[in-house]
N, C-alpha and C positions, 0 to 999 in steps of 0.2 A: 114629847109629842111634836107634830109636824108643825103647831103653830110656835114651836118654839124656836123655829130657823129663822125668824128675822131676829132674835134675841143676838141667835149665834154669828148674826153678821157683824153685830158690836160690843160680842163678847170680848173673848181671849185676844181676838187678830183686829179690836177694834175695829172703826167704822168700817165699811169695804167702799166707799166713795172713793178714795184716792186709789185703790186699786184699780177702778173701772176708769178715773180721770188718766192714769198712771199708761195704762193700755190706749186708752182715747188716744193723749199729745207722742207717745212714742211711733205708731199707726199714722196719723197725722204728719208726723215728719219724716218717718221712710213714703208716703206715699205722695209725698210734695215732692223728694227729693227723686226716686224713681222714677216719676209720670216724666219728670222732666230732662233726664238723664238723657233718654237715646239725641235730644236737640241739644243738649251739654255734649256732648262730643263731638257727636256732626257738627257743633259749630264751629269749635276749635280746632276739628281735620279729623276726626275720628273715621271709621267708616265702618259699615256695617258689621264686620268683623268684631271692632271694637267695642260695640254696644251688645253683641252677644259677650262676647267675653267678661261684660262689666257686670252683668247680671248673672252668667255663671260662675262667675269668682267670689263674687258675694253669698251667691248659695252654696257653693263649694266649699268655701272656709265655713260657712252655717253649719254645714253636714259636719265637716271634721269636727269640730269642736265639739257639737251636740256627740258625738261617741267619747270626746274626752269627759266632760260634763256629766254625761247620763252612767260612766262605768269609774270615772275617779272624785266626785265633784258632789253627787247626788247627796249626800248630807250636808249640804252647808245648808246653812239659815239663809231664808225666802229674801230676807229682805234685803241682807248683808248681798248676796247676790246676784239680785237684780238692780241695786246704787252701785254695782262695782261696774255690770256690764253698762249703765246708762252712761256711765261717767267715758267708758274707752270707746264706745258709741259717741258720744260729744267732741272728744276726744280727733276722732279721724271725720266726724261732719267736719269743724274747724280747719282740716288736710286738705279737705276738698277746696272751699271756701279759698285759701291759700294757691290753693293750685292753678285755681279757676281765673283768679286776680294774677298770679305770673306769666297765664296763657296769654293773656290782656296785655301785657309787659313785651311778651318776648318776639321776637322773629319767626316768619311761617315754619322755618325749617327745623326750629327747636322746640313747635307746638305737641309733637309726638309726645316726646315726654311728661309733660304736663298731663297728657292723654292717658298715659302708664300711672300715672302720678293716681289720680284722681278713682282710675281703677283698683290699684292697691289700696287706695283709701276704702273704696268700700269694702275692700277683701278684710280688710280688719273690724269695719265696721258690722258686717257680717258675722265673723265669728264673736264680737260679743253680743249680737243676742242670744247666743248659746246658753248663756249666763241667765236671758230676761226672760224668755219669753215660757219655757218648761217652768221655771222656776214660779213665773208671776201668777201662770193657771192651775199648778200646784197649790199654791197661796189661796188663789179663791176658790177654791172645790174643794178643800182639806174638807175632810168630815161629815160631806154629803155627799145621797145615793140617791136613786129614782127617779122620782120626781122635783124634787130639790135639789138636785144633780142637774137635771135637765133644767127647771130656770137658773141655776145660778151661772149655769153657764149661757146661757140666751141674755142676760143682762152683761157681761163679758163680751159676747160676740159681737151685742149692740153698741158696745165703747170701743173697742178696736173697728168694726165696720164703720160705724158712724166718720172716727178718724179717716179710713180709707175714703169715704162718701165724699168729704171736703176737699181732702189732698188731692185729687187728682187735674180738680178745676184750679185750685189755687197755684198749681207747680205750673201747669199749662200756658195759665195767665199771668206768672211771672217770668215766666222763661222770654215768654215774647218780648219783654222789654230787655231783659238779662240774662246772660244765663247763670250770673252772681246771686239773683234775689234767692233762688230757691233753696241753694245750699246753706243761706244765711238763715231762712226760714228755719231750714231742718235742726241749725244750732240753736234758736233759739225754743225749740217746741222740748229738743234735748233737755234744756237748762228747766222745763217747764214740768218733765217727767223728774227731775231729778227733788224741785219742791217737794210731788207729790210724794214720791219714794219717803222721802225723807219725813214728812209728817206722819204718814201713814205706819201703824204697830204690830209687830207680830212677835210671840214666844216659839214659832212653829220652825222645823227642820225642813230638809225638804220632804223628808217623808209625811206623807197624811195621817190623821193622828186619829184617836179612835174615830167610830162611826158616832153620829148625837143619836140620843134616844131618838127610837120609832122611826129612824130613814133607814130602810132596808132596798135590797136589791127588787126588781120587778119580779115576780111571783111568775112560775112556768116556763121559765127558759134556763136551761141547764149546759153546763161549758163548752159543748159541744156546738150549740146554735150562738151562743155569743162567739167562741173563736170562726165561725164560719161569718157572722155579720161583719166582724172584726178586719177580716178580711176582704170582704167584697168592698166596705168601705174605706178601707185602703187603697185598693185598685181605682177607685175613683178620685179619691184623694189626689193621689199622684197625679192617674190624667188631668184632671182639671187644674192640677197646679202650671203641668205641663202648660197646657191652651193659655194662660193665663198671663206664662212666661212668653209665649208666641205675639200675644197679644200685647203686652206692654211695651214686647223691644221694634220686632220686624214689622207688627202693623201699623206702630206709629211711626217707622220711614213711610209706610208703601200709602196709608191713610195719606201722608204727606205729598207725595208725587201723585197722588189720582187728583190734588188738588186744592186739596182742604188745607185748613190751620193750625196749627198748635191747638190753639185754642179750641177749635172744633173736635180735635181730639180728647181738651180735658173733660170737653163736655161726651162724649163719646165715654171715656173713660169712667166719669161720674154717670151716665145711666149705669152702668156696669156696678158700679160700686152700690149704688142707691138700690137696686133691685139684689145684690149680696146682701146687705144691709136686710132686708125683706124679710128675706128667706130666714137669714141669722134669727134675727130676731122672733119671727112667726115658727121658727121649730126650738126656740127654745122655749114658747109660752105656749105648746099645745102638744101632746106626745102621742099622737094616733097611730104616728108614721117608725114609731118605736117593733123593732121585731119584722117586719115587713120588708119583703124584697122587692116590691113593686118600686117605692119610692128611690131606693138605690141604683135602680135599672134602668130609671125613665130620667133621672141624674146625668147616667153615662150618654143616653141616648140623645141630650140635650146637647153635648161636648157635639156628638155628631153635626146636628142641624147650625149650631154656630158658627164652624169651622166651614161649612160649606157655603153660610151664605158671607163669612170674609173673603173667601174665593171668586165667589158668585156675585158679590153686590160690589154696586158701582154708585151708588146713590146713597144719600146719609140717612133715609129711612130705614134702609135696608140696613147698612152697618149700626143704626139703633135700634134694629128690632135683635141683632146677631146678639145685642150687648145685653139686652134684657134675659136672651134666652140663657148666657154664656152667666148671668150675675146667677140666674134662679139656680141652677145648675151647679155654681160652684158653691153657692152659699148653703146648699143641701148636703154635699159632698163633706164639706168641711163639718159642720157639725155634726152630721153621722159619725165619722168618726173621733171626731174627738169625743161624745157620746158613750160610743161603742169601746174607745178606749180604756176610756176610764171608769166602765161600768165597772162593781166589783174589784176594784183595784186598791189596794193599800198604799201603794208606793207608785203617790200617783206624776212625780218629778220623771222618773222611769218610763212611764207610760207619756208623758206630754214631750219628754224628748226624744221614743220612736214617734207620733206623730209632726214634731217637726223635722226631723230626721226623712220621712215619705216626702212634705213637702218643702224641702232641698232638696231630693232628691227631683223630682218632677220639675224645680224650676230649675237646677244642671244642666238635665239632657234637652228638656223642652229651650233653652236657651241659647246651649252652646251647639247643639245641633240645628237652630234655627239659623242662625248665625251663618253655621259651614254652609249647610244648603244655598242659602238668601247668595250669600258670596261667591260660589261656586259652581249651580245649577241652574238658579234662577229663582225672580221674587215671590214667587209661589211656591217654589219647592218646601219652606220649612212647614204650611198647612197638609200639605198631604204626608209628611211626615209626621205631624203629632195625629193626623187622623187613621193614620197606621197605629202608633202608639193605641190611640184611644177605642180602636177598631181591637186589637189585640186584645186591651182591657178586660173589652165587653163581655170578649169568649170565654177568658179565665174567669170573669167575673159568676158567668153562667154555668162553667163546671163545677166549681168550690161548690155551690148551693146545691147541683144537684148530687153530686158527690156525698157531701152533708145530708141533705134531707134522707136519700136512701141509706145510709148508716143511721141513722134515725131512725125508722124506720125499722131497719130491720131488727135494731135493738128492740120495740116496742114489740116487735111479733115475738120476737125470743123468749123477752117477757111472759105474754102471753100465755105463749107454752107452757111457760114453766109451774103458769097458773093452774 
């Protein structure tokens, strides 16, 4: 029976508390350490070039590695998996930390290096969440469907959101004093993820283990409308990861030359987070919006209106209304599809590593093409490139469904007939 899924939470894989704290401090310390990134290099001689490049080498090795993981890797144990990847994650925060402190040490002209340094650190950093993050939402969704599918993952979303919620103020507001404290932050939230790991019990592979009595699929939707949802909310996935990569690296230089602070920024970045958070949260404790192409559509259409008014706005109203639209937005995207993913799915390690697989992909090209443009073209150019991207999206987004719907369609006439 369905009142037996809280049972299941402290069954076999015991409590699930340290899974959601586990996601919390790991979120927490990539989102203290990124917010604060693009002023970690610019401070030490980086330039704009370099803070695209630091953010798409991190998602770059993410991507690799999730095709290693998800085609040779996909049966290890949840948890043996996720303490391996925190540990080389801890591991290369530590690099940085190191690198940051030699930049401190060394001569202008020997600062580049340090610059290289500190990027390859996250490039490794990077590809062990390959390791964590498929694996760790594998781990909480083993075994449930539906509805119980859909909160257990809205309580998941709300401990990694929640993590991004704080990281962004806190890296912002370290940075201004140092740019040592945040990297030091992010080791120590590591070392806090690895407690949890480690107390926390599982018997589970990475594959999902039976279904529990009475959680079945949603009644009325047949393979045909899930691989067509499947994919709409992919296409948004991605854009939104995109705009989000836009928004972390190139508008917190240009946030910075219109005037503002670091700090104005974390707080910029924390509306952003706070209203993801929201959205996470409220679509995982209510499923109306299950099945429905409206809420996918008006998702993509949000990316639009964000994107125009980071262009458009000169005022920090304005750039915090951009961030509320750009959190509701992304926060919807995300959970559709990881939703839609792992609707129906048995082998759901497979499934969580093409969804993080999309987003590395969106934070690559939204990144490294921000970057080129920003350096290249000028400080606007990388927004109307991902509003090409996200403009692109919309259209594919709108043929799959109708494509879809009319095979639908006409299969039911066929039917019909046949009657």
């Amino acid at each position: 029976m369905i009142e037996d899924a809280d049972n299941l939470e402290t069954g076999r894989t015991g409590p699930a508390w340290p899974l959601y704290g586990a996601a919390f401090s790991t979120s927490l310390s990539l989102s203290v350490c990124w917010t604060a990134m693009p002023f970690i290099l610019s401070g030490i001689g980086g330039t704009e070039v370099h803070v695209g490049y630091a953010l798409a080498l991190n998602s770059l090795t993410y991507m690799a590695a999730l095709v290693l993981t998800g085609s040779l890797l996909g049966h290890m144990d949840v948890r043996r998996a996720t303490l391996l990847a925190t540990v080389v994650a801890l591991v290369a925060a530590v690099a940085m930390v190191l690198a940051v402190l030699g930049s401190q040490r060394s001569e202008a002209v020997n600062k580049l290096a340090w610059v290289w340094a500190i990027i390859a650190a996250g490039g490794l950093g990077g590809a062990a969440m390959a390791l964590f993050w498929p694996f760790l939402m594998s781990w909480v969704s083993a075994r449930f469907e539906g509805l119980e599918l859909n909160r257990r993952f809205g309580r998941y979303n709300g401990s990694w959101s929640g993590g991004g919620l704080i990281g962004p103020v806190l890296g912002a507001w370290l940075v201004e004093s140092s740019p040592l404290w945040p990297v030091v932050a992010s080791v120590v939230c590591f070392g806090m993820t690895v407690v949890l790991l480690t107390i926390a019990r599982s018997n589970l592979s990475g594959r999902a283990g039976p279904r529990a009595p009475g959680l079945t699929l949603e009644n009325g939707h047949d393979a045909r409308t899930l691989a067509d949802y499947r994919w709409m909310s992919r296409i948004a996935l991605f854009c939104s990861w995109a705009c989000q990569a836009i928004a972390r690296s190139q508008f917190a230089l240009l946030f910075v030359a219109l005037g503002y602070t670091e700090a104005q920024f974390g707080l910029y970045y924390g509306v952003f987070a706070l209203c993801n958070f929201l959205a996470l949260v409220g679509a995982g404790r209510w499923a109306f919006w299950h099945f429905k192409p409206g809420p996918v559509f008006v998702s993509q259409a949000m990316m639009f209106a964000a994107l125009l008014m980071m262009v458009f706005g000169r005022t920090l109203p304005v750039f915090f209304f951009s961030a509320v639209v750009l959190g509701i937005g992304f926060g919807f995207s995300y959970c559709s599809h990881l939703y839609y993913g792992a609707c129906g799915s048995r082998n759901r390690s497979a499934r969580m590593a093409i969804h993080e697989t999309v987003i590395s992909l969106g934070i690559t090209i939204g990144a490294t093409g921000g970057g080129y443009f920003a350096k290249n073209v000028g400080a606007y150019a990388p927004y109307w490139f991902v509003f090409a991207l996200v403009g692109s999206g919309g259209l594919l987004q709108l043929s799959i469904h109708f494509v879809s719907r009319t095979l639908i369609v006409r299969r039911q006439k066929a039917a019909t007939r046949r009657l």
